[in-house]
N, C-alpha and C positions, 0 to 999 in steps of 0.2 A: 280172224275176229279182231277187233281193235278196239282199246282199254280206254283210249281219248278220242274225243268230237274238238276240232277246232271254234272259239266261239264266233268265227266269222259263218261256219256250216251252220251254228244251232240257231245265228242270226237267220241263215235262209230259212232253217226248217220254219220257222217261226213267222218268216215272211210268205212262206210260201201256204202252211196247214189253217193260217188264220185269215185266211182272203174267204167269202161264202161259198168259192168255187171248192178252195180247198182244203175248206172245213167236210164238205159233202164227201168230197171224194175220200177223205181221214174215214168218215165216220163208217161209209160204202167198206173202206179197209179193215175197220176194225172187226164189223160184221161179220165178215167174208174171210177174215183170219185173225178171232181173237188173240192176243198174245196170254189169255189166261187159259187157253183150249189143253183139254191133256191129251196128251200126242196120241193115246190109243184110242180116244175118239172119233168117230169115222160117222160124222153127223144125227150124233145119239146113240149108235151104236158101237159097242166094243169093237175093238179089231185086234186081233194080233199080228198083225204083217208090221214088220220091224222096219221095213221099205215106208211103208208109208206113215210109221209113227215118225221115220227119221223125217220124211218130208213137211209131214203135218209141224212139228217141231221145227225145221227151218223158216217153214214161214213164219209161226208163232214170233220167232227170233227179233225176223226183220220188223214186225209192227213194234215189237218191244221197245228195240231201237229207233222205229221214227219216233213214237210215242216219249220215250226220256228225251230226245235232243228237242222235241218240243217242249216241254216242260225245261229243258236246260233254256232253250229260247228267252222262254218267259222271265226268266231270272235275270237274264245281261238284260242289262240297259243299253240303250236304243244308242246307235252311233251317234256321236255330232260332228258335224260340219264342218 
């Protein structure tokens, strides 16, 4: 896991989740793997398999992380020339 995003990455994430294509495709992700989902949910339903809370929880992870380095994005000011 890694504690720092370089601001030239959160420049991409930034270039890349705010184009229309890939605002959709963010939003397709978020759906499909909230980062606020609790790992033992298994599409409404409880689950206890620790297998797949661990998974359900890794994904969570990763939207979490695009999700902040977009919002870090939006903070840096835009390169100049």
């Amino acid at each position: 896991m890694r504690d720092k995003i370089s601001i030239d990455v959160c420049r991409a994430y930034r270039q890349t989740f705010t184009t229309d294509a890939g605002k959709r495709v963010l939003e397709d992700l978020m759906q499909a793997y909230p980062p606020d989902r609790p790992p033992f949910d298994c599409g409404g339903v409880w689950s206890s398999d620790p297998v797949a809370a661990a998974f359900r929880s890794g994904q969570s992870s990763v939207m979490k992380a695009i999700s902040d380095a977009c919002k870090a994005g939006e903070l840096i000011p835009q390169k100049t020339p």
